[in-house]
DRENDO-1510 file (C-alpha; in Angstrom, 1 decimal, always signed):
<recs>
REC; n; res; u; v; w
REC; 1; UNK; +0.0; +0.0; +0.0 .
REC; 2; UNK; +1.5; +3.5; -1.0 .
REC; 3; UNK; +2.6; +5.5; +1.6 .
REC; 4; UNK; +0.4; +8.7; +2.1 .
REC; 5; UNK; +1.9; +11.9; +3.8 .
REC; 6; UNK; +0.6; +15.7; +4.2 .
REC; 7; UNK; +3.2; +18.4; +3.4 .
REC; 8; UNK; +1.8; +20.8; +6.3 .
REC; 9; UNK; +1.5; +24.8; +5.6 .
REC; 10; UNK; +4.3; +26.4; +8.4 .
REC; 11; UNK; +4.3; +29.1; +6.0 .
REC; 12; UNK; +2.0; +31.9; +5.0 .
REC; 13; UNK; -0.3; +31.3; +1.9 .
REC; 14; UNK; +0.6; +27.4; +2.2 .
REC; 15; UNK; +1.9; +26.5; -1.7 .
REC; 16; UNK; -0.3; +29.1; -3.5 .
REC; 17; UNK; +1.2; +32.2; -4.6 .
REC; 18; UNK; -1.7; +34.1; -4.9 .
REC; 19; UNK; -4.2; +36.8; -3.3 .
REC; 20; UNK; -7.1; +35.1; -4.0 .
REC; 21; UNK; -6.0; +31.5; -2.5 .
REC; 22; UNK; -6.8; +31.0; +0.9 .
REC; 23; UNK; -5.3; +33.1; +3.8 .
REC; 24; UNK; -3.4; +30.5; +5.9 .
REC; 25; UNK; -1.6; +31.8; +8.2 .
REC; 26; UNK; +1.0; +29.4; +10.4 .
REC; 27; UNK; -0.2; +28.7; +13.4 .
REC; 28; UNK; +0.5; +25.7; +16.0 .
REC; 29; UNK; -3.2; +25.2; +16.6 .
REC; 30; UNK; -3.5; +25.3; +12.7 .
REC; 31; UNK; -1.1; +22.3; +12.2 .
REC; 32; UNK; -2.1; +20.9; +14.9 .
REC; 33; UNK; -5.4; +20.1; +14.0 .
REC; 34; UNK; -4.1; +19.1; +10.4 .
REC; 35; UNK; -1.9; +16.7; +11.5 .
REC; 36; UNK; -4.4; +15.2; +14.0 .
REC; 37; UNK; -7.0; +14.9; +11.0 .
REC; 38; UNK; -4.4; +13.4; +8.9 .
REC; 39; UNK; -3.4; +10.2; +11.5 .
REC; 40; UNK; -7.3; +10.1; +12.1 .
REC; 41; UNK; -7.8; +9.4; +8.5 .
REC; 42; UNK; -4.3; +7.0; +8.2 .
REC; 43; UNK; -2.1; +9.1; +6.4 .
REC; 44; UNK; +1.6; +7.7; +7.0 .
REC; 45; UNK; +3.6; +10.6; +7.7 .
REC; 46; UNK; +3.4; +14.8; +8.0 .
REC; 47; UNK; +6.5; +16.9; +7.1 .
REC; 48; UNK; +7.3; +20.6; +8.1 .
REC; 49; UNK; +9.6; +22.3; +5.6 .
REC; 50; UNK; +12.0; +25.0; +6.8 .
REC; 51; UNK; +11.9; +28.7; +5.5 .
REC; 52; UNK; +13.9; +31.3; +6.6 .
REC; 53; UNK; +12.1; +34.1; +4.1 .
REC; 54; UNK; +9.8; +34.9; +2.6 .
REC; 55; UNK; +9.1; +36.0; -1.0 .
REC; 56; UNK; +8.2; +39.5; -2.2 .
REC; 57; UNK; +4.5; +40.3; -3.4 .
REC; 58; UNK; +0.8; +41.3; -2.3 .
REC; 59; UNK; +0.3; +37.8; -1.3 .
REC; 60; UNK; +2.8; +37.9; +1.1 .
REC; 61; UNK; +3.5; +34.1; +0.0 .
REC; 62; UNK; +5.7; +32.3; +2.7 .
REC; 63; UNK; +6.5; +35.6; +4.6 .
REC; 64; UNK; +5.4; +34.5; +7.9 .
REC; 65; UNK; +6.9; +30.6; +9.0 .
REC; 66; UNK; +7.0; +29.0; +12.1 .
REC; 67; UNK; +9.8; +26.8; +12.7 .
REC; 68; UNK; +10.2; +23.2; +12.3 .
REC; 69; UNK; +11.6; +21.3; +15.4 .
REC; 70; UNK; +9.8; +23.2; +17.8 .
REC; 71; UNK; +6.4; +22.5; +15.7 .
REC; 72; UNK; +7.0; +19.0; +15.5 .
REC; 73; UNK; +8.4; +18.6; +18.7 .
REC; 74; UNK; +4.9; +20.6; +20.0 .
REC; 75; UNK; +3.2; +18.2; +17.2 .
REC; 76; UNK; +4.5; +14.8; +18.3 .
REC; 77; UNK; +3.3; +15.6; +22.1 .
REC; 78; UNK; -0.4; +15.4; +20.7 .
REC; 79; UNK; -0.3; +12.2; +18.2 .
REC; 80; UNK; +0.2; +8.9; +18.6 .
REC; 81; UNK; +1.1; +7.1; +15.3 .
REC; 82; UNK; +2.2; +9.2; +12.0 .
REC; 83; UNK; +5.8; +9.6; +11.3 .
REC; 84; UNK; +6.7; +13.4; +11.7 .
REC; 85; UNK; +9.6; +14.8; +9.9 .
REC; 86; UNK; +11.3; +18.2; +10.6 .
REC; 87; UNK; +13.5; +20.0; +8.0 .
REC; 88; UNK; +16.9; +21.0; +8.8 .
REC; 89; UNK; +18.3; +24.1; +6.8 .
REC; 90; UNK; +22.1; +22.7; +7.5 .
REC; 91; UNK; +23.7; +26.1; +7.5 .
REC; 92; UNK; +22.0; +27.5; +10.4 .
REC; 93; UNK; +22.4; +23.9; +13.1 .
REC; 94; UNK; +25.9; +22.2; +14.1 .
REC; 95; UNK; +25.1; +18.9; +13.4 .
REC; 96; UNK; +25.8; +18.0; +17.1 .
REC; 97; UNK; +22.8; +19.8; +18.0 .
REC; 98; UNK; +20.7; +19.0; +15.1 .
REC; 99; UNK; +21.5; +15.3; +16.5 .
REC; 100; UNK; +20.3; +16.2; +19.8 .
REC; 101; UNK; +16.9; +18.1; +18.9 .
REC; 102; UNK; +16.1; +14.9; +17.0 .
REC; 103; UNK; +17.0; +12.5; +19.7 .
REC; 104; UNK; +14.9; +14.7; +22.1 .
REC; 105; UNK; +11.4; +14.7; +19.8 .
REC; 106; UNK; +12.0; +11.0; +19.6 .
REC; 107; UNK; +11.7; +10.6; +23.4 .
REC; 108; UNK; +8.5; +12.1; +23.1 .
REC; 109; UNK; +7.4; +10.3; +20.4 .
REC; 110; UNK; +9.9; +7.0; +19.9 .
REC; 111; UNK; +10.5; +5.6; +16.5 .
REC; 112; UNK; +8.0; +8.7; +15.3 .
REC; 113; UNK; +10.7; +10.8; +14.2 .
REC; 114; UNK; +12.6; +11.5; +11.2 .
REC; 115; UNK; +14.7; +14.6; +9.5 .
REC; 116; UNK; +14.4; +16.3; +6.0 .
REC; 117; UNK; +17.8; +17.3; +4.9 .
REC; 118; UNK; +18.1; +21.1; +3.3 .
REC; 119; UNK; +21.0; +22.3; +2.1 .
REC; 120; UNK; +20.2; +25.5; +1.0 .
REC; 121; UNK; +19.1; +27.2; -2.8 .
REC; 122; UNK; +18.2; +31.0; -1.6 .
REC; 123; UNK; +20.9; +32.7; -0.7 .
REC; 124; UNK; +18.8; +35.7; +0.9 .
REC; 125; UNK; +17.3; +33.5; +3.9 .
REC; 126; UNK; +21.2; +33.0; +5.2 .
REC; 127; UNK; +22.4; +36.7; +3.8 .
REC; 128; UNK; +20.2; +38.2; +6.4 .
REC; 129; UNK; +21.6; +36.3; +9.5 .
REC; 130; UNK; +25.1; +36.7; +8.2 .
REC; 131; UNK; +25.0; +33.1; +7.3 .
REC; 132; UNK; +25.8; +32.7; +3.6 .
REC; 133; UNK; +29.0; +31.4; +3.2 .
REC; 134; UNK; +29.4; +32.4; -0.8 .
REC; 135; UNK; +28.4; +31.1; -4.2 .
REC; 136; UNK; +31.0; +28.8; -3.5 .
REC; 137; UNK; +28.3; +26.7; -1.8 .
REC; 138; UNK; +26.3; +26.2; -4.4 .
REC; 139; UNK; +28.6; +23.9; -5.4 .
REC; 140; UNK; +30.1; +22.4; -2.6 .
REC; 141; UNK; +26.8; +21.8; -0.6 .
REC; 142; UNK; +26.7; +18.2; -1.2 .
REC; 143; UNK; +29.8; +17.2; +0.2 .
REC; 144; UNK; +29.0; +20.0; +3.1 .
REC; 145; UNK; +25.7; +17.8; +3.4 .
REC; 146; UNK; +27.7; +14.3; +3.6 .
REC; 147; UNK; +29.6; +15.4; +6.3 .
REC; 148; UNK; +26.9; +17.0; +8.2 .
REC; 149; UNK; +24.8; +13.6; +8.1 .
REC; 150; UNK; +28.0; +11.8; +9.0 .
REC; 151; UNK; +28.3; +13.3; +12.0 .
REC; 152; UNK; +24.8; +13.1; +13.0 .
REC; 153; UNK; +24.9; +9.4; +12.2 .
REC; 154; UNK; +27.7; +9.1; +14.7 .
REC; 155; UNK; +26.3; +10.5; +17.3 .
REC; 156; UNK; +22.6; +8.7; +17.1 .
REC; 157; UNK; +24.4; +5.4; +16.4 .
REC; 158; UNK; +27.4; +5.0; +18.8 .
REC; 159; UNK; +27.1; +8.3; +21.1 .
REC; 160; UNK; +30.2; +9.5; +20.2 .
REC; 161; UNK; +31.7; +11.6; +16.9 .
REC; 162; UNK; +35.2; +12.5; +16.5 .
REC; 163; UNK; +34.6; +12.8; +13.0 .
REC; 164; UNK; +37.6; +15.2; +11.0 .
REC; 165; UNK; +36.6; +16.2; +7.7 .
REC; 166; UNK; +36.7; +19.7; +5.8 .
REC; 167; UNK; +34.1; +21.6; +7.3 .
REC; 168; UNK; +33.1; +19.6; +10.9 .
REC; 169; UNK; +35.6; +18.5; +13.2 .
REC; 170; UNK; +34.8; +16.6; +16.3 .
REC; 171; UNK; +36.5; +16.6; +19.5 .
REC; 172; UNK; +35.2; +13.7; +21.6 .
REC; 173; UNK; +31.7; +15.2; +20.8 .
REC; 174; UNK; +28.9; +13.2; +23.2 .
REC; 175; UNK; +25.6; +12.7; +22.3 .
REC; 176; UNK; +23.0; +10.8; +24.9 .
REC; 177; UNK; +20.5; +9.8; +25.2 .
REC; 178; UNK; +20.3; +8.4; +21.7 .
REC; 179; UNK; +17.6; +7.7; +19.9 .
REC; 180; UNK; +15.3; +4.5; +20.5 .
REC; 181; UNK; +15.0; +3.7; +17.0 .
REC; 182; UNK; +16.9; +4.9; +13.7 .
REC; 183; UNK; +16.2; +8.4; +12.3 .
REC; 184; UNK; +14.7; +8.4; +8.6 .
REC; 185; UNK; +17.0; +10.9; +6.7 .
REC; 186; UNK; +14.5; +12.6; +3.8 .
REC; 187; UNK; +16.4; +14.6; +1.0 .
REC; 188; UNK; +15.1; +16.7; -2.0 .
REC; 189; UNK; +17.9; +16.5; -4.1 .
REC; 190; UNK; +16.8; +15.8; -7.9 .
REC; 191; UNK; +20.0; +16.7; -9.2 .
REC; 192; UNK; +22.7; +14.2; -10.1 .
REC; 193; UNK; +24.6; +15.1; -7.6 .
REC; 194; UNK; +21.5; +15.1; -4.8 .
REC; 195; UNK; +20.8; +12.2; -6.1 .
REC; 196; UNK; +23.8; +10.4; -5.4 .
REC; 197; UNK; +24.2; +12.1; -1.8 .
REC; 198; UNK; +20.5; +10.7; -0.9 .
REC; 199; UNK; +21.9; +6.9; -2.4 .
REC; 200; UNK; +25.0; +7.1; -0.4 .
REC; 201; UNK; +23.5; +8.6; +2.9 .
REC; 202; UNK; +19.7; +8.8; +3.2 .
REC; 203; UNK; +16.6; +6.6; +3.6 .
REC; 204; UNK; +14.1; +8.6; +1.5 .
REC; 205; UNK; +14.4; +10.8; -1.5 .
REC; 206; UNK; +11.6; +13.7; -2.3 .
REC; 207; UNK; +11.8; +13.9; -6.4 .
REC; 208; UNK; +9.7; +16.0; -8.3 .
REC; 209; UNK; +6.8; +14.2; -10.0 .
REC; 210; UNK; +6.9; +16.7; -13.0 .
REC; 211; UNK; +4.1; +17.2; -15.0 .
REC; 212; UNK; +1.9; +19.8; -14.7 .
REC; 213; UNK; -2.4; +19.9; -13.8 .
REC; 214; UNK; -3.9; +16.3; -14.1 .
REC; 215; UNK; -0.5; +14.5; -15.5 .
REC; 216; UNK; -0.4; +12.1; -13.4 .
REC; 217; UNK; +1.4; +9.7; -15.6 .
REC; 218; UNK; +4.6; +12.2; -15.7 .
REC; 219; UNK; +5.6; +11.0; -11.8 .
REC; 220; UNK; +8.3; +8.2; -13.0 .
REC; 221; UNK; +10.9; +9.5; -14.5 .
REC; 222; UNK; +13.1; +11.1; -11.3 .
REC; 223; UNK; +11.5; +7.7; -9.6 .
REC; 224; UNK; +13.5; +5.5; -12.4 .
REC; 225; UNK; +16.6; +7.9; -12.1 .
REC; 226; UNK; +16.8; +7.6; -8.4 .
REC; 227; UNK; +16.5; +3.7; -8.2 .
REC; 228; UNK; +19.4; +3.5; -10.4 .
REC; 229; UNK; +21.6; +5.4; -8.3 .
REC; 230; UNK; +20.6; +3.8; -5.2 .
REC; 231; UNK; +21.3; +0.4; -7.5 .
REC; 232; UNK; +25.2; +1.7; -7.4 .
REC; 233; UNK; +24.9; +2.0; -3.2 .
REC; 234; UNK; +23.3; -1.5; -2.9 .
REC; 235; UNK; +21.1; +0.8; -0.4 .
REC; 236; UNK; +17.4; +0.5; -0.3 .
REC; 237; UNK; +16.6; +4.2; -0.7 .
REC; 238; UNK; +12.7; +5.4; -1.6 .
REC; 239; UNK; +11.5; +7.9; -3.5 .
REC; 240; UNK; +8.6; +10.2; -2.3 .
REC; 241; UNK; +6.7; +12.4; -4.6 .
REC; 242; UNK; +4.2; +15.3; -3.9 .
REC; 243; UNK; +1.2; +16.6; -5.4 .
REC; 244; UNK; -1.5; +19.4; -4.7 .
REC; 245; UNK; -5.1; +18.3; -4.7 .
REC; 246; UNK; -7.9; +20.7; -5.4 .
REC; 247; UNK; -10.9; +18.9; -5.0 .
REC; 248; UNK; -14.6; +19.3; -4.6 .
REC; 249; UNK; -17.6; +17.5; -5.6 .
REC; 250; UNK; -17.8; +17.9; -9.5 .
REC; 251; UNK; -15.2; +18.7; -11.5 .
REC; 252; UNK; -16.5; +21.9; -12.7 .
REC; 253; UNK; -16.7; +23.1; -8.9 .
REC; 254; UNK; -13.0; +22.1; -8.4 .
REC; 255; UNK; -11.8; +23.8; -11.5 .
REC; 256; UNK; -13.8; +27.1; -10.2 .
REC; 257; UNK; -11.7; +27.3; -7.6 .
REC; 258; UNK; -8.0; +27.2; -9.5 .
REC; 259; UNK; -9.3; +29.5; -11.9 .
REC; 260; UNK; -10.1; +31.7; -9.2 .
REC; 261; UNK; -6.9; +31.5; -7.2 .
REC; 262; UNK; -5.0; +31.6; -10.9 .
REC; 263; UNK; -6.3; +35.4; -11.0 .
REC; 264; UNK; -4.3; +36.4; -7.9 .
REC; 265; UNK; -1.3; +35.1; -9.3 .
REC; 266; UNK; +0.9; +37.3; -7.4 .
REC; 267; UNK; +4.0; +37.9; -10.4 .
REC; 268; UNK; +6.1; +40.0; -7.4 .
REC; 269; UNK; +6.4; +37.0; -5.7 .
REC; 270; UNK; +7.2; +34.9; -8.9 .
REC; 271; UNK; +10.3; +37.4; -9.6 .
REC; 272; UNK; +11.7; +37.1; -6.3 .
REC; 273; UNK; +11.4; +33.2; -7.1 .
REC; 274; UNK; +13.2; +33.9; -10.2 .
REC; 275; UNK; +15.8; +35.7; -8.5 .
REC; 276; UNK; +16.6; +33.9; -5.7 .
REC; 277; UNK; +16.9; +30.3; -7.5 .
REC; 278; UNK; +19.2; +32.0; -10.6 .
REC; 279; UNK; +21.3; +32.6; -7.6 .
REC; 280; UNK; +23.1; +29.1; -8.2 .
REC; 281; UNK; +24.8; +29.7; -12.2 .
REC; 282; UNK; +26.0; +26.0; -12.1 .
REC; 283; UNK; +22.5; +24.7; -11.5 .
REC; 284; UNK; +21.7; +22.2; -13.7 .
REC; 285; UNK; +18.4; +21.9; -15.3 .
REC; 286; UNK; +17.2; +18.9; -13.3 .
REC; 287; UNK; +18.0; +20.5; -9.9 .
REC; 288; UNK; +15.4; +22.1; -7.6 .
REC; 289; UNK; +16.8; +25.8; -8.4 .
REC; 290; UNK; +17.3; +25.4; -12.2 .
REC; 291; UNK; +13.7; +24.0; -12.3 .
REC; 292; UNK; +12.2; +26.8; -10.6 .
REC; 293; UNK; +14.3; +29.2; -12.5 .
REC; 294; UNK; +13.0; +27.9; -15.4 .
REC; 295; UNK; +9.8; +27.8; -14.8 .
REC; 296; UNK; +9.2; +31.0; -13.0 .
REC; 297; UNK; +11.4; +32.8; -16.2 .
REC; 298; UNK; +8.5; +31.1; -18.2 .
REC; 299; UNK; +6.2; +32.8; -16.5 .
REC; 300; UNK; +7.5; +36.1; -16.6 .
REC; 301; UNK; +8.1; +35.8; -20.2 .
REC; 302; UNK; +4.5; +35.5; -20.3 .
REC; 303; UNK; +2.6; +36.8; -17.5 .
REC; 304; UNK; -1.0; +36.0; -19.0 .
REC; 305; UNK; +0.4; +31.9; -18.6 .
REC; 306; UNK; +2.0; +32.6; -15.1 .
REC; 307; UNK; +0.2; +30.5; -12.3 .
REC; 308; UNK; +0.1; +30.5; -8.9 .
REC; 309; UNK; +1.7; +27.0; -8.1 .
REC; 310; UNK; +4.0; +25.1; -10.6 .
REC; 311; UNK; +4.5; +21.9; -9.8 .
REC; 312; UNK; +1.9; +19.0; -10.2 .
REC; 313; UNK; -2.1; +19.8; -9.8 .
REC; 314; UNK; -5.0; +17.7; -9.5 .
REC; 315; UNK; -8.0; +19.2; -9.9 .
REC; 316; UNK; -11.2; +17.8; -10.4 .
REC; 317; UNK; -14.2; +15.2; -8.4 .
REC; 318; UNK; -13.5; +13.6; -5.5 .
REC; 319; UNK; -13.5; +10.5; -8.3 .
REC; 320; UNK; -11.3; +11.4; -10.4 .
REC; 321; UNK; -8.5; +12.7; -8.2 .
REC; 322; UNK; -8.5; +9.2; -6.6 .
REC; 323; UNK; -8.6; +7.9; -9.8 .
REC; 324; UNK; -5.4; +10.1; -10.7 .
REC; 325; UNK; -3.3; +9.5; -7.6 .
REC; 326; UNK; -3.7; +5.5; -7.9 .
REC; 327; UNK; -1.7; +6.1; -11.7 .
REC; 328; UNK; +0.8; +7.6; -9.2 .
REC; 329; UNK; +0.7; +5.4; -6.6 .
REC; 330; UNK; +1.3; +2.5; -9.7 .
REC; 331; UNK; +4.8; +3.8; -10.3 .
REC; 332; UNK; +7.3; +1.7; -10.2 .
REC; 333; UNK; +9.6; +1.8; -7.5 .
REC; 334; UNK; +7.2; +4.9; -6.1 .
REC; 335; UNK; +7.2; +4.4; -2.1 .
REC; 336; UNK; +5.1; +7.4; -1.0 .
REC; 337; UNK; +2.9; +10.8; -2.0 .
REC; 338; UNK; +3.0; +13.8; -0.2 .
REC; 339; UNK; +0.0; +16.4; -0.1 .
REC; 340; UNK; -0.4; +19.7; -0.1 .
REC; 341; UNK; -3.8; +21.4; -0.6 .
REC; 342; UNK; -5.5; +24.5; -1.4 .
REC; 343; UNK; -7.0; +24.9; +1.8 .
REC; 344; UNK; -5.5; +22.2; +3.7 .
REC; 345; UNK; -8.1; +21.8; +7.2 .
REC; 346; UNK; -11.1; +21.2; +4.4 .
REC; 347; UNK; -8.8; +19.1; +2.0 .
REC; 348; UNK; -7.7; +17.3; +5.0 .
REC; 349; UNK; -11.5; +16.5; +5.5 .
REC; 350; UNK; -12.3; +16.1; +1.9 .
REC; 351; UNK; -8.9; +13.5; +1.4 .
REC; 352; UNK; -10.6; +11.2; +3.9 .
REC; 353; UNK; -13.7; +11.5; +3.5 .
REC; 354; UNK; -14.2; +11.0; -0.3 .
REC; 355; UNK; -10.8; +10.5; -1.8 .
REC; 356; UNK; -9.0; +8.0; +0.2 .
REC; 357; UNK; -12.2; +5.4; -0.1 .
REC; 358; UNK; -12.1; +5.7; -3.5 .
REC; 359; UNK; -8.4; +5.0; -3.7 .
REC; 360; UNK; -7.8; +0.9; -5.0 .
REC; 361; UNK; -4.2; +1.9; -3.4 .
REC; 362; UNK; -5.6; +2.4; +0.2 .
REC; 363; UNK; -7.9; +0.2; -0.2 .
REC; 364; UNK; -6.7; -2.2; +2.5 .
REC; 365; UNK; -7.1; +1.1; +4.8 .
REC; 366; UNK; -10.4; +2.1; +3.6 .
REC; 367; UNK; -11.6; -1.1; +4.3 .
REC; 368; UNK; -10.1; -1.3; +8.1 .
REC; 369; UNK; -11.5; +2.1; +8.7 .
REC; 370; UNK; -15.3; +0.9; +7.5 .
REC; 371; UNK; -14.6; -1.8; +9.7 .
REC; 372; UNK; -13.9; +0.0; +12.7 .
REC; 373; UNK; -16.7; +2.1; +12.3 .
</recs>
């Protein structure tokens, strides 16, 4: 049965960039309550992302953000079964103390806990604390990552790191208590290079799915390129991939509501998107800035095509999203989806109500939650 996991909205506007979308705002109680809803309704796993700022623009798109370990650690106090993951942005935590955090949400929820490695695409969100350490990073941030995860590693595995490498050195560094059980590492590396880092070093890889509204057929090919990698490792490395779901009882009712939040699209907040991820000029095409740079020049190329949310839509029934996200769940290799929706307490709601039942990939669930009713 395909994993299923919500890609909760710690930041303003959620994954809309628009004035028309709905006004979420980042609150505990907020994510609380979607998180909650989400283990109520089965869903495997929630994941905070980390973001340091914001972009420019009316919809003030991802300007207010809470932050991730102390959410999850607030988060895992009040569940009892999903997985919770909390992103690391790796130039702002010592390992040692990244370590630590993690070992400490795991003794309040053991065996619950995992980490989402990020290593960094806009250089403004570590320019403002001083933090950045050059464009010499963009290209180096992959070995900075292996030896970051290294030490971590250390420390939740034997207690002790004296690891010595270019950019961490350890001096007898202690870690205890450990953790009760081992720490999922999640990366987002679609590049080559991510790509190999997340075979060598992690458990989970988040790829993009590609494709753009309804293609649900387009999520294989970073799926394929990742298992062939992780082939080289002899590791057992899955790939997760995410999609937004805009649902509502007919299609013509869900597709209202995308062409409403389409005419909000807020294009200051697109330019600041462009900016920031044409930061990296060795980028390749396949990597998570050279995407977005792409796609966001696109856009303002051609402002009357610019949308609020590039990545991979479904939009439509109740029926035919499930319909769409059991093509995904079909891919080969394919170990999870993450969600994110347009208004994410209703889609929560909506997901397991109507969409999950209808889903011959959950159906195993479906049919234990019938039966517990």
């Amino acid at each position: 049965m395909v994993q299923i996991g919500v890609f909760i909205p710690i930041g303003s506007r959620g994954w809309l960039r628009s004035t028309t979308s709905p006004k979420l705002f980042p609150t505990f109680d907020m994510n609380k309550t979607i998180v909650q809803r989400a283990e109520h309704y089965g869903f495997d796993f929630a994941l905070a992302m980390v973001k340091l700022r914001g972009f420019n623009g009316p919809s003030e798109f991802w300007q207010h953000n809470l932050e991730p370990f102390t959410l999850m650690a607030g988060i895992a106090a009040v569940t009892q079964r999903i997985k919770l993951y909390s992103s690391i942005a790796l130039l702002t935590l010592p390992p040692p103390l990244a370590a630590r955090m993690a070992s400490t949400i795991d003794s309040i929820a053991p065996g619950r806990f995992g980490v989402n490695i990020v290593t960094g695409w806009q250089p403004k969100e570590y320019q403002q604390m001083g933090l950045w350490p050059g464009d010499e990073h963009f290209k180096s941030r992959y070995d900075y990552a292996t030896e970051y995860v290294r030490v971590m590693k250390e420390l939740w595995e034997t207690g002790t790191s004296n690891f010595q490498g270019k950019f961490f050195q350890m001096d007898d560094c202690k870690l205890s208590p450990r953790p009760s059980a081992h720490i999922d590492i999640v990366a987002a590396g679609t590049s080559d290079r991510g790509m190999e880092f997340v075979a060598e070093h992690c458990d989970y890889n988040f790829v993009s799915s590609g494709g753009g509204i309804n293609e649900a057929d387009k999520a294989g090919d970073n799926v394929a390129r990742l298992n062939t990698f992780a082939a080289k490792t002899g590791r057992n490395v899955s790939a997760l991939t995410g999609c937004m779901v805009i649902a509502d009882r007919t299609d013509e009712l869900a597709w209202a509501k995308w062409e409403h939040y389409k005419k909000g699209t807020d294009l200051e907040a697109i330019e600041w998107a462009h900016g920031q991820s044409s930061a990296d000029k060795s980028a390749s095409a396949d990597s998570t800035a050279g995407r977005m740079a792409a796609n966001t020049l696109a856009m303002l190329k051609n402002p009357q095509l610019a949308e609020p949310h590039g990545g991979l839509r479904l939009i439509g029934s109740y029926e035919n999203v499930a319909r769409m996200l059991d093509i995904i769940a079909a891919t080969p290799g394919l170990g999870g989806i993450m969600l994110t929706f347009d208004d994410f307490i209703t889609g929560i709601e909506q997901f397991g109500q109507y969409i999950q039942p209808r889903m011959k990939s959950r159906s195993k669930l479906s049919a234990a939650n019938q039966n517990a009713a």
